[in-house]
C-alpha positions as CSV (number, residue, x, y, z in Angstrom):
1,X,121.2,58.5,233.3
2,X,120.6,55.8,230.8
3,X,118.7,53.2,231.8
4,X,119.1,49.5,229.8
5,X,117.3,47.6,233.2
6,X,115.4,44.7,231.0
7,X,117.3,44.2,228.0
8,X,119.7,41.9,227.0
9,X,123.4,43.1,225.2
10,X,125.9,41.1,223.4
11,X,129.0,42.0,222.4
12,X,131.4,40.0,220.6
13,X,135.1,39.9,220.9
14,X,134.2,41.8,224.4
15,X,137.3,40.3,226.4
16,X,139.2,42.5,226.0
17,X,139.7,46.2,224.4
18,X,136.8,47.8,223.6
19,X,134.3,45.0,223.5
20,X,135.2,44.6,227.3
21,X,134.9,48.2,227.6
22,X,131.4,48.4,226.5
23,X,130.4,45.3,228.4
24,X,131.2,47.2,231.7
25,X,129.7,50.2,230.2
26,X,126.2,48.5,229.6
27,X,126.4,46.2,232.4
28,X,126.5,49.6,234.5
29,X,123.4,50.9,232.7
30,X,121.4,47.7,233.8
31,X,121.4,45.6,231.1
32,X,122.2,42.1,231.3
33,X,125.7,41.5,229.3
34,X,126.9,38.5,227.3
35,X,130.4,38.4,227.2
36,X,132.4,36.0,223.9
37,X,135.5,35.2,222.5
38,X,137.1,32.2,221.7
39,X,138.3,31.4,224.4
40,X,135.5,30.7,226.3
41,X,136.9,30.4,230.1
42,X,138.7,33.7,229.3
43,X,135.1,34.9,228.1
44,X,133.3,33.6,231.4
45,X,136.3,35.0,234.0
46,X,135.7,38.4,232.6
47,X,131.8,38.5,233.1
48,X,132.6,37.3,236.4
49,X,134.5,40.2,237.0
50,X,132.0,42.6,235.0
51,X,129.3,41.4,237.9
52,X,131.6,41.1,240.7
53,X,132.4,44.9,239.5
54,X,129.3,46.4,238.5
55,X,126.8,44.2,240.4
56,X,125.3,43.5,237.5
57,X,124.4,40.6,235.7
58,X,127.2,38.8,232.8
59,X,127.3,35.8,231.3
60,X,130.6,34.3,229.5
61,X,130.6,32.4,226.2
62,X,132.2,31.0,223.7
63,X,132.3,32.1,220.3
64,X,134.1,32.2,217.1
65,X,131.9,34.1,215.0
66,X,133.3,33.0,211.6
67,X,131.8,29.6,212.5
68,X,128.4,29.1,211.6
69,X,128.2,26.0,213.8
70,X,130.3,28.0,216.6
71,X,127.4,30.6,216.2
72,X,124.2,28.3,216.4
73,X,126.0,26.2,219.5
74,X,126.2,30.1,221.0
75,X,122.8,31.4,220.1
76,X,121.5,28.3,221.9
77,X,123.6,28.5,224.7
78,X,122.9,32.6,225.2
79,X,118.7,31.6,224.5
80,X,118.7,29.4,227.6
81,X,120.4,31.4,230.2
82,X,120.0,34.4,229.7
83,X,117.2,34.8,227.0
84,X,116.9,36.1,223.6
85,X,119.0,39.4,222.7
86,X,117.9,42.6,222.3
87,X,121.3,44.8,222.1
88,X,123.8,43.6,219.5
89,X,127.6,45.3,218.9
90,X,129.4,43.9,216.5
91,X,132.9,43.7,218.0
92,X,135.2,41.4,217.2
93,X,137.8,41.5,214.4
94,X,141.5,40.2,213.5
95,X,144.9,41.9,211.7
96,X,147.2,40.2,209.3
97,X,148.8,43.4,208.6
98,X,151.7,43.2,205.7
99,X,151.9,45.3,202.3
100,X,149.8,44.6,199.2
101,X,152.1,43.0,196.9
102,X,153.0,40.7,200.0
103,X,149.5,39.8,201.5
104,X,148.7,36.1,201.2
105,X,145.0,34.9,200.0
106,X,145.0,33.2,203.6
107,X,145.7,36.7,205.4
108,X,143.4,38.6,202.9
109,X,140.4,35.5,203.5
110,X,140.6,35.4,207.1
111,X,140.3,38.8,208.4
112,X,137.5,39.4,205.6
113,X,135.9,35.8,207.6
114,X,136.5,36.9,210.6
115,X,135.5,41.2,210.3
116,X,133.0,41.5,207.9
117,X,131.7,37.5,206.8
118,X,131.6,37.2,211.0
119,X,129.4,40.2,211.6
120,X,127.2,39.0,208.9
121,X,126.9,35.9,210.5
122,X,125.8,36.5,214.0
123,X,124.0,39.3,212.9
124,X,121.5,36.8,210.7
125,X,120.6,34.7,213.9
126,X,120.5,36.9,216.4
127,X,118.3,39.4,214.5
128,X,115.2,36.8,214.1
129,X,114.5,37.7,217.9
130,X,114.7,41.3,217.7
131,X,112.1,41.2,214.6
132,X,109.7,38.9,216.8
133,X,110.0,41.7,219.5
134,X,110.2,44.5,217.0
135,X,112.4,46.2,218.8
136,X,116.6,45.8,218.7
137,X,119.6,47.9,218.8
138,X,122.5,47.0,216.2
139,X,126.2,48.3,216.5
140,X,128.7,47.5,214.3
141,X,132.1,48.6,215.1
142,X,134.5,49.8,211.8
143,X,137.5,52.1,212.0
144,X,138.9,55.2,210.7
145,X,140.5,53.4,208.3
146,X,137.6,52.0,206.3
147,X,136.9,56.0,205.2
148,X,141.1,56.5,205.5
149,X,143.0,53.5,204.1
150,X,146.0,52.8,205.5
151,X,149.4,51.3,204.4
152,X,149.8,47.4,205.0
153,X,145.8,47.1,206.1
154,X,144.4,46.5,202.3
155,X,142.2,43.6,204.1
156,X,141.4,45.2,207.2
157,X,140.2,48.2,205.6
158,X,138.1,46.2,203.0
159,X,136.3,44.6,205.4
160,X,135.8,47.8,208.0
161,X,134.5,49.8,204.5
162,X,132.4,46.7,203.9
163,X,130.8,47.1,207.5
164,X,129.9,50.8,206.8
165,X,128.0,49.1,203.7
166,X,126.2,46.6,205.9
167,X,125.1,49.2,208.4
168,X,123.5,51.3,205.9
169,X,121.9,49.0,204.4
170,X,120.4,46.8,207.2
171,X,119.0,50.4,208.6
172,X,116.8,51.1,205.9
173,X,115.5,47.4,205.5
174,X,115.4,47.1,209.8
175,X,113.4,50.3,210.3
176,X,110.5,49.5,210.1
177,X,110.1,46.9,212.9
178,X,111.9,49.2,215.3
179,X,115.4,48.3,214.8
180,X,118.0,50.7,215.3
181,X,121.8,49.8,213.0
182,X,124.7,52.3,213.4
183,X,128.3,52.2,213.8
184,X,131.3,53.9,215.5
185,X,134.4,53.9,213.7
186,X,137.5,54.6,216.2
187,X,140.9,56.0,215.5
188,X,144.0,55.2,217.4
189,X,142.8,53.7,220.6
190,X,144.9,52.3,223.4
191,X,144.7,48.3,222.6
192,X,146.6,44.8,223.0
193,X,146.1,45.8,218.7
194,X,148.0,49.0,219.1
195,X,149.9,48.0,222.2
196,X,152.7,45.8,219.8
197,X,153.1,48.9,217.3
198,X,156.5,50.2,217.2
199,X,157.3,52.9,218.6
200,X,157.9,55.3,215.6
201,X,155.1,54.0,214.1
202,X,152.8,55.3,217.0
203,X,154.4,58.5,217.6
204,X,153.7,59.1,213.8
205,X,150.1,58.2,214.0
206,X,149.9,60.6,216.9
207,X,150.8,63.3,214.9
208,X,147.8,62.9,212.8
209,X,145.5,63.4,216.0
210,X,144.5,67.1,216.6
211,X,143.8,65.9,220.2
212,X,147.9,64.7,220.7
213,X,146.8,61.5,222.5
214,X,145.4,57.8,221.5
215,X,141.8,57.1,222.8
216,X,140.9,54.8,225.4
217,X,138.5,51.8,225.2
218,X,135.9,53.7,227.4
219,X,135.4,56.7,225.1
220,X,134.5,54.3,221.7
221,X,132.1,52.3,224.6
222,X,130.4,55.8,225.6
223,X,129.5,56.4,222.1
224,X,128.3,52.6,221.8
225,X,126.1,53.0,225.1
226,X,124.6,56.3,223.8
227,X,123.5,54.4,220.4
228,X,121.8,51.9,222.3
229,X,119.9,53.7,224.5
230,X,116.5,55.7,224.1
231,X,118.5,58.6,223.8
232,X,119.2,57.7,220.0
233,X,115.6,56.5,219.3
234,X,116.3,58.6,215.9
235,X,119.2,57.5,214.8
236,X,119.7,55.1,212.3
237,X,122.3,54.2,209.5
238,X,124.7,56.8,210.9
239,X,128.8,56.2,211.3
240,X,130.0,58.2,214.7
241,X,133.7,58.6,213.9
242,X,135.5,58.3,217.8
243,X,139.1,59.5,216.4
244,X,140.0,62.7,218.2
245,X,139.6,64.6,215.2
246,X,142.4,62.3,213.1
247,X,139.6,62.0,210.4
């Protein structure tokens, strides 16, 4: 049984999907869960319902974590009710899925922002606390596709590949105070992101799956729990692919 009594976990873009999957999943493990998007009610309803649920303690906030200013107003906010953070998954990210030749600058600028400018972002001020404790857990979430490619994602996967980068990279200079940076890349998981893809375009995907079936949010937030925990007190700079053997 894992056991996060103590420590404090935040995930962004955890609304909904996965994030919300692995809020639920650490709330249930005992540690004290802050739930973002940008939408902050929508933010504080579901951590209402993660300790209504899990009898746990959540806390909702806003955050738009390719806002520096949105980032410092949430740091502060998170630092005076529930304390500092120890557990960070890097969560939240955006499509503006079209081909190549078509893709805007605004659709390439934005996810980049948003998936990979984002992640460095929050990860910057919320890491001072863990290297004052020297002790953290970092998990940034990429995606098949960053090791893949895939047609009409040139941005998305850019910015997922860039992730991989990032985690690598912040292991080796993190380890030495203690801190822990991996990531879980999942395939075809069972989304609002997937939930609008037609449906020839799902049963061909699908088809690439050895296991025949999309993922669910829980199985990507099982991996995340287990690279939090003691249990992968080892384990650093590693990408745990969650894709039912697509890649």
């Amino acid at each position: 049984m894992i056991d996060l009594s103590g420590k404090t976990a935040l995930i962004t873009g955890s609304t909904r999907g996965i994030g919300k999957a692995t809020a639920y999943k650490l709330a249930q493990a005992g540690a004290t869960v802050v739930v973002t998007g940008r939408n902050g009610e929508r933010a504080k309803e579901v951590a209402k319902e993660i300790a209504q649920e899990t009898g746990g303690q959540a806390f909702g906030v806003e955050l738009d974590i390719s806002s520096p200013e949105s980032v410092e107003k949430a740091y502060k906010e998170i630092n005076g009710a529930v304390g500092s953070v120890d557990i960070l998954v890097n969560n939240a990210g955006i499509t503006r899925d079209t081909l190549f030749l078509r893709m805007k600058p605004q659709d390439w600028e934005e996810v980049i922002r948003v998936n990979l400018t984002g992640t460095f972002l929050v990860t910057q001020r919320f890491l001072k606390d863990m290297l004052k404790k020297r002790w953290g857990r970092i998990v940034n979430v990429t995606s098949v596709v960053a090791f893949t490619g895939n047609v009409g994602q040139a941005n998305y996967s850019s910015a997922k590949a860039g992730l991989v980068g990032f985690t690598k990279t912040l292991a080796k200079e993190l380890a030495s105070r203690n801190i822990t940076v991996n990531a879980v890349a999942p395939g075809f998981i069972e989304t609002d992101m997937t939930d609008v893809l037609p449906e020839d375009i799902k049963e061909n995907y699908l088809k690439q799956i050895p296991l025949g079936r999309m993922g669910k949010p829980e199985e990507v937030a099982n991996v995340i729990l287990f690279l939090v925990s003691d249990m992968a007190s080892y384990i650093t700079g590693e990408v745990i692919h969650v894709n039912g053997g697509m890649f």
